[in-house]
Structure formats: C-alpha cells, structure tokens
N, C-alpha and C positions, 0 to 999 in steps of 0.2 A: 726488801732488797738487802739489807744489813746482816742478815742472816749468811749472807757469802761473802767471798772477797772479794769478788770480780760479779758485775751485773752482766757480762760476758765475758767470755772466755774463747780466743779463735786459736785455731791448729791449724798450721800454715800461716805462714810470711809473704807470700803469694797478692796477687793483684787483687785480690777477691777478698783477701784475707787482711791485708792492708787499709783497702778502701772501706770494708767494715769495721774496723778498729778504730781509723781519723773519723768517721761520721759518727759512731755510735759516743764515743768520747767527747764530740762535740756535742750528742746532746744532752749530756751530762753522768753519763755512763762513765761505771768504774770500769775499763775495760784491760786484760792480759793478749796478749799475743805468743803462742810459743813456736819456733820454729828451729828447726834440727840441720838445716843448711844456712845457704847465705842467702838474702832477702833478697825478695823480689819473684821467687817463683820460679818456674820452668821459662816464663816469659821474658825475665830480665838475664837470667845464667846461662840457658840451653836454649832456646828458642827462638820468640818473636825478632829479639834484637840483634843478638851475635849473625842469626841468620840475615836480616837483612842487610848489616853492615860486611857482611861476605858476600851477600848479592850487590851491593855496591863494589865492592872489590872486581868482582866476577866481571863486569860490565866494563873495566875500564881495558881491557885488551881488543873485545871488538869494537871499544872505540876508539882506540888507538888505529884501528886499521881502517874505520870508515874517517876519521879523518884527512887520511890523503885524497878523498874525492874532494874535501873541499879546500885543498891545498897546503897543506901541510904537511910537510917536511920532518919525519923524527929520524933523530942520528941513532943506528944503531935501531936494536928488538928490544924493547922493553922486556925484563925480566922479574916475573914474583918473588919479593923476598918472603918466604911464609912464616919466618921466625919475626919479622917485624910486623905482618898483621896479625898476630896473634898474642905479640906483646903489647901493641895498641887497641886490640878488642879488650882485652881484660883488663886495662887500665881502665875503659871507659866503664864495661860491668862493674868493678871496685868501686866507680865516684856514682854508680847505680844504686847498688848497693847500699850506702852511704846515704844516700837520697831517703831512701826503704826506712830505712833503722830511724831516719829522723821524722820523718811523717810522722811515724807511729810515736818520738819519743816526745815531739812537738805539739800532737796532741795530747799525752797526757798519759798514753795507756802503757801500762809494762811490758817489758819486751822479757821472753827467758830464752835462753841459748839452749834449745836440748830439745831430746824426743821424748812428744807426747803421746797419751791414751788414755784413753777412756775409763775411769773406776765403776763408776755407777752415772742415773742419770744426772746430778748436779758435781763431779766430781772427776779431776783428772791428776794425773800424774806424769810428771814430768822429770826424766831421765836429763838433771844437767848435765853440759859439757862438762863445766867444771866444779862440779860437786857432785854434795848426792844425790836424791830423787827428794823431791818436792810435790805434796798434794796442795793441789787449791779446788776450792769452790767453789761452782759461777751459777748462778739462775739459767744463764743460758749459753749454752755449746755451740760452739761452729766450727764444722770442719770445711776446712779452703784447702787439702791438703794436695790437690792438683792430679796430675797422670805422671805417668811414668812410661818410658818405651819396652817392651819384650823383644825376645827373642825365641822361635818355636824350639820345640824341642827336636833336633836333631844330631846326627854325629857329627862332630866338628864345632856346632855351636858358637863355643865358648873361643874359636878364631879371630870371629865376627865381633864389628864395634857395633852403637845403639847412636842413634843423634844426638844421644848427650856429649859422645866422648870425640865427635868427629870436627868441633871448633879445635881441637887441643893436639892432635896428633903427632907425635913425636917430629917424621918428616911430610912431605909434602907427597900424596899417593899421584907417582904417575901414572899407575894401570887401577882405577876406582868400579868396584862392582856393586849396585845399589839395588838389594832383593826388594820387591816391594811396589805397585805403581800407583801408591794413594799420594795426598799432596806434597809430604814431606819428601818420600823417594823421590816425585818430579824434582822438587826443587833443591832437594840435593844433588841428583845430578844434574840438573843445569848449572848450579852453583860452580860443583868442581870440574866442570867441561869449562868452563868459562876461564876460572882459575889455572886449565892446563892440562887438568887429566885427561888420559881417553874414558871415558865412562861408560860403563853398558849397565842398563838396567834389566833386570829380570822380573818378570811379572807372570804371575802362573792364568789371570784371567786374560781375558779377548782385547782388552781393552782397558788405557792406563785411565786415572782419577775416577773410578766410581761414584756415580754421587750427583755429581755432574751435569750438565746439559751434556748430550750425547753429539752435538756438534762443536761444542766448546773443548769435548775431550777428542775427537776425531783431528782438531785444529792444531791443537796445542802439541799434541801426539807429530803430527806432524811436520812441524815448524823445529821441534828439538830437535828430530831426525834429520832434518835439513841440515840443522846447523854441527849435528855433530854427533847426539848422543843417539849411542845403538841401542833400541829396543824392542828385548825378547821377549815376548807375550806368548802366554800357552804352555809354559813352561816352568818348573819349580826346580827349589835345589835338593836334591837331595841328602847330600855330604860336604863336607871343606874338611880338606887334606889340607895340612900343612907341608911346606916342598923346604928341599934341605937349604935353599936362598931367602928362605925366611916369606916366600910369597905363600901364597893361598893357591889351592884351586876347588873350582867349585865343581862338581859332578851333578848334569841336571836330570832332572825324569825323561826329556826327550834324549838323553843318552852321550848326549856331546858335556865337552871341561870346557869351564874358562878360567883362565889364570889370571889372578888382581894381588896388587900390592896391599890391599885394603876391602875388605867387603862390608857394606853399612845394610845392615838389618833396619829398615822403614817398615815393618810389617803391619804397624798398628801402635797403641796406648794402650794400657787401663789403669785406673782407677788407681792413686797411691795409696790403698786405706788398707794392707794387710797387718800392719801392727796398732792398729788401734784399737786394739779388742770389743770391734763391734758388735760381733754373737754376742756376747758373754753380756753381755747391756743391753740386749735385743733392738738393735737396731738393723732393721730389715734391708739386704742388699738385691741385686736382680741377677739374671745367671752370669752376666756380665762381669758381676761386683758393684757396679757403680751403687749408690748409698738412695735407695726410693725415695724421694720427696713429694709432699703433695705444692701447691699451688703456692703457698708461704715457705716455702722451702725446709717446713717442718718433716722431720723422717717421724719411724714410728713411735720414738721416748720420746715425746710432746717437748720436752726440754731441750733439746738437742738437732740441731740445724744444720746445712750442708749446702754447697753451691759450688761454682763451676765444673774442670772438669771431674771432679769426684762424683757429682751429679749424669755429665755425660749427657748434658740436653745439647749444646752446642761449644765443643770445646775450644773456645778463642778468649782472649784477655779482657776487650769489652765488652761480651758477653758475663763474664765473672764481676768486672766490673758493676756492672746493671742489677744483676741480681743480686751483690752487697747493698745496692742503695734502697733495691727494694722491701730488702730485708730489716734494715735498719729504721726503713719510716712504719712497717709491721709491729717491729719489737718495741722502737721508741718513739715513735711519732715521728712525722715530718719535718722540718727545720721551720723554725718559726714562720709564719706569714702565707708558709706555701703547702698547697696541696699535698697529700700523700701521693704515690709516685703509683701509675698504674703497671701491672705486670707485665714483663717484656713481651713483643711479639714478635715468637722467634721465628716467623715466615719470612719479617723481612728484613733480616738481618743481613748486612753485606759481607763480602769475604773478600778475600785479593786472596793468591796463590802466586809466589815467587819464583816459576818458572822465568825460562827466558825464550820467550817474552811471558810475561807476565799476564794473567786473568785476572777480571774484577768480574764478580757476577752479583745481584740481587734480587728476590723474588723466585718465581720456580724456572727450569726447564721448561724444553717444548715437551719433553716425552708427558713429565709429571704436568704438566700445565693444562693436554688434552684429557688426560683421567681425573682433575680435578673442576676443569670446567665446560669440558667438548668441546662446544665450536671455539675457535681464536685464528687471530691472523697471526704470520711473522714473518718481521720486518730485518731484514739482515744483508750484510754486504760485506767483502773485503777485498783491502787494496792495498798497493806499497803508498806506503805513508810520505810525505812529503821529505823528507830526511833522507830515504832511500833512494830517491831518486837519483841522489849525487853522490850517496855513501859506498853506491856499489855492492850494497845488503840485498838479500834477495826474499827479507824477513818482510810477511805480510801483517796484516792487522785485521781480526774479524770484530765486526759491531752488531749485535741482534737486539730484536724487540721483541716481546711477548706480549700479545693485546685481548683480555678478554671479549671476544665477538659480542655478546650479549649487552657490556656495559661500555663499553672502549678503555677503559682499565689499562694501564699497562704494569701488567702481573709478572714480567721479569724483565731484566737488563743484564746483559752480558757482554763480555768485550775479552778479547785476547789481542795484548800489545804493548806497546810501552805508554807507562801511567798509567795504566792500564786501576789498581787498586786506587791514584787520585781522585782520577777521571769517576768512579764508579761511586766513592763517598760523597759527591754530590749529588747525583741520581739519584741515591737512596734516600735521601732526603724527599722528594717529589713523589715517589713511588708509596714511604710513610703516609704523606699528604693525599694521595690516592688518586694521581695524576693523570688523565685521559692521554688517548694519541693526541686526539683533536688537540690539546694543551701543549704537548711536546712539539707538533705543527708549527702552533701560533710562536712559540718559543724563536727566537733569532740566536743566531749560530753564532761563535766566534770564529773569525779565520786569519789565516789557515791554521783549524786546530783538527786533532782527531777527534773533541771530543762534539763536534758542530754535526759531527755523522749523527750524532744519536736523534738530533732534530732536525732532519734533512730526510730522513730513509720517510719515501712516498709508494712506492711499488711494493705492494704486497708480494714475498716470494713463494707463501704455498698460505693454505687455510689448514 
C-alpha cells in the first residue's frame, strides 16, 4: 500500500462517495476525495432534499384551505414569497454542505477542490480550483460521480431549464410547462401546481411514470388531474420559440402551442462520467454510458470501482449509500466484530415519489408480478381518508397488496397518498423479512391510520 498516496481515491463528494471515504478511513485506509462542485451530490444540492423541502412548501396552500373545514379562520390569502424560500433552502444546503466536508475531514481523508480524471489504472489528476493540476496515486479508484439531467436535441433547446436550475429561478413561473412524465416531471409539477403555477405536463407516451405498477400510475395520473395539473400524453415538443415578452412557446407534434413562462426539461439522467477519460483507461461503458460493473462493483481495470448512479442499477441516495458499504467491507474488510455486508437486493428496495399525493411502493407490480410468478392475488382499496372528510378534499388514497399464490408471500406493496413514502419504509422492512399475507392478517392495525389498510384488506380484488 505505500507505494501510493492514497489506499483509495473517490471522484465525487456525493452520498456514495462520502459514505466510502468515512468507512474506508475508518478502517485505516489512507483515503482522498476529489470533488469539482459543492458536497454532497445531486442529492444534497439539486435533488432529494431542496426537492422535498419544496414539496413541504407546495403542501402548505392546500392546507391552508382544508383548514377551514375544521374551523379555522385565516385573515386574508396566504401569499408565496419565493425569494424567501429560496434563500431559506440554500441556507440549509450550505450547513449541508458543511456537514459533507466534515465527515470526510473528521474522518481523516483529504478532501481536493477540483475536477478529476482518470490517468492510468492507479492514477488520477486533478484539475484544482485553486491551483494547478495535481497527480496522486491510489491502489484503488472510485468513481461516485453521480448523474446529470439532459436535454434532447431540438430547436429551441437551450430555452428550456433542467432540475438542476429550477430550485433557483430568477422569478416565480406562473404559466410552468414540464416536458417529460417519469418521476421527477410528476413531482415537479405537483411541486409548482401546489406552489401556484398553472402547470401542464407533456408526455409523448400513453401514460405518465413508466416503470410503475400500472395502477399506481392510472391513480396517481389521475388524482394530479383532479387537483389541477393538466396532462398531455401522446404527444411531444417539437420546437420552443421564444416570444418578444420573454415567454416560451412550445410547438408540439400533435400540432397545437403552449405558452409557459418557464419549461423544465425532466426527460431523463445519464451518467456524469464524460470527462473522466474512461476510454483512454479502458474502462468499459454500456450504450447508455453508465460505467459496467460486475457484482463487487469492480469495472473492467481491476483497479478501479464505481457505484451509484454512474452505475445506473438504481438511482436513489440509499441505494449509493449500500453499495459504498458494500464496497468498502470488499476492499477492506468489515468493521471489527461484524460480518461482511451481503450484496444489496435491489428487488426490494423502496422508493417514495413526491407527487401530490405522494407514492410509496415496494417489491414488483401486478403487471411484472404475474410474468414473474403467474398465479398471485391482489389485494387493494381506496378511499377518502379520514382527513378529507372534513377538509372538503376530494383527494383519495389507494392501498394494494401483491401476494404470491404459490407461497403467500407478499411480493409487493404500494400505496398512493399522504405518508405515503413513511408509511411504505416500514413495510419494506416485512417484505425484506419475507412476510406472508397470513402474517399481515394476524398483524393488528393502528387506528384510525391509513396505514391499518395494509392489514385489514381481506377480499381478494382479481387473481
């Protein structure tokens, strides 16, 4: 190991990238970190967290208005000031931020300010902020260096914002157009519906979140619509004209314009790895880009490591998380006393989606559920939630079960609602543990909760 500087070396400041730097350091690893932004990742800057502290935001209008069913009295319309939550999100990113840089310095490992790449397989270089490039040596490479958002290539383009730039925007967009209908497009436009825009979503496929349980997305789809947000499915943009008042309009292939103060490009991620001179090191990518890894999360220069979403196996922050830990009891062994860590299993990982209402799902769909086991029952209901009754919301809540027929198994859990991402981090827990109906049965409810539905549903609705 003396023969380097570093017994690791990570690229990317990122969750992935962080949480392998504090454990490999602890376990006595000489360890660098270089990153070329500010710490913490797409998850801490752009992401996981501005976004949900917008989706808190977003929430507090309709509940200013379900309020008066239960008797409450507000003087005047509550009004969004967006120049104060936006100087209050980035206060809290900065003391994020802040957090990031000390993990890493608390453990031990160096932190450099600048953009890295790849020299050879033990070798990298690093473009300081504030100097000049610097080669170091490490036995072992990691790239954590995340995703990034695109936008297609068409005229106009470069009109169009990306989810990075849409926490920060000058003013506050009253006419919001959000191309795109995977998770992020949903929950940006529920976001900015919530916050006041009128929002139309454009979605060129049949149907918004892909991916999905096919009833989970039929729901969700529908519930936004209720509440506000217009979406056009089947249809794609062609062009964004800019208009001499500084607005957009968009020109779509079924032939009709829409005019937006603002249009956010959701189209998709990929891979932030174009300046790392991966060729050149022969490190094998997929048509994709994402960086091939086999089972240890080694790529093809045996030397040289990669996780989250650079990888592209599942792009979420705990996720990235898991496969640092895993990586790290690989490279250096397990933390004293305890087992090495088995490899994640990304079947049954949970997700939330920040619409509004919100999804939490874990385990497969019904669609994918029958192709992967045939026979199964499922268990599912929804209703106005005890809340609405008096709020004068006309927002419902769906609960489903997926049960393998063969074992009693219950192979997925989904929910569209509020707490919906709470509610569903417990379940995934049971679902881990490999949990029967018969067990969800015997299970006693808490009430009145929504999430007592999940051990209550008795009537099979279809096999």
């Amino acid at each position: 190991m003396s023969d380097f500087d570093f017994d690791l070396f990570i690229i990317g400041g990122g969750s992935g990238g962080v949480r392998a730097a504090r454990f490999a350091a602890q376990r006595g690893a000489r360890v660098g970190v270089a990153e070329s932004g500010r710490m913490g990742g797409t998850c801490v800057n752009v992401g996981c967290i501005p976004k949900k502290l917008y989706s808190f935001a977003a929430h507090y209008a309709e509940s200013f208005a379900e309020s008066r069913g239960f008797g409450w009295q507000l003087p005047g319309t509550p009004t969004l000031d967006w120049a104060t939550l936006k100087a209050n999100r980035a206060t809290e990113i900065t003391r994020l931020n802040g957090i990031y840089d000390g993990i890493v310095a608390g453990a031990g490992a160096e932190r450099l300010q600048g953009h890295a790449s790849l020299v050879d397989a033990h070798a990298v270089a690093v473009q300081l902020d504030a100097g000049p490039e610097r080669r170091v040596t490490a036995r072992h490479i990691l790239i954590a260096t995340g995703g990034t958002p695109f936008k297609p290539d068409l005229p106009g383009a470069e009109l169009a914002v990306v989810s990075d730039d849409v926490f920060d925007l000058p003013t506050f967009p009253q006419r919001l157009v959000v191309v795109g209908g995977g998770y992020i497009g949903c929950e940006m436009a529920s976001i900015f519906h919530g916050l006041g825009a009128a929002v139309t979503l454009v979605y060129r496929g049949e149907q918004v979140l892909r991916g999905f349980d096919e009833e989970v997305r039929t729901f969700t789809a529908g519930e936004m619509a209720k509440a506000g947000v217009q979406i056009r499915t089947g249809t794609d943009v062609q062009r964004i004209e800019a208009l001499a008042d500084g607005a957009r309009r968009l020109h779509l292939t079924d032939g009709s314009t829409l005019d937006a103060d603002v249009v956010l490009y959701a189209t998709g991620r990929r891979p932030n790895v174009d300046r790392l001179n991966l060729a050149a090191v022969g490190v094998r990518q997929t048509k994709n880009g994402h960086i091939e890894v086999d089972e240890h999360f080694t790529t093809s220069v045996p030397s040289v490591f990669a996780l989250g979403d650079a990888i592209g196996r599942k792009d979420l922050t705990p996720v990235a998380l898991g496969e640092a830990m895993v990586l790290v009891d690989h490279l250096f062994g397990p933390a004293p006393g305890k087992p090495a860590r088995e490899p994640l299993d990304y079947a049954l990982i949970p997700t939330a989606v920040f619409t509004h209402p919100p999804i939490g799902t874990v385990g497969v769909g019904e669609e994918d559920a029958r192709k992967q086991y045939g026979a199964i029952r499922v268990f599912r209901s929804d209703f106005k939630p005890l809340k609405h009754t008096l709020s004068g919301s006309t927002e419902r809540t769906l609960v489903k079960l997926i049960v393998d027929a063969a074992t009693d198994r219950v192979v997925g859990l989904h929910m569209v609602g509020a707490e919906a991402g709470e509610i569903v981090q417990g379940f995934a827990v049971a679902l881990q543990c490999g949990a029967t109906k018969a067990q969800f049965d015997r299970t006693v409810g808490i009430h009145p909760t929504t999430a007592e539905e999940f051990v209550t549903l008795r009537e099979v609705t279809r096999l």
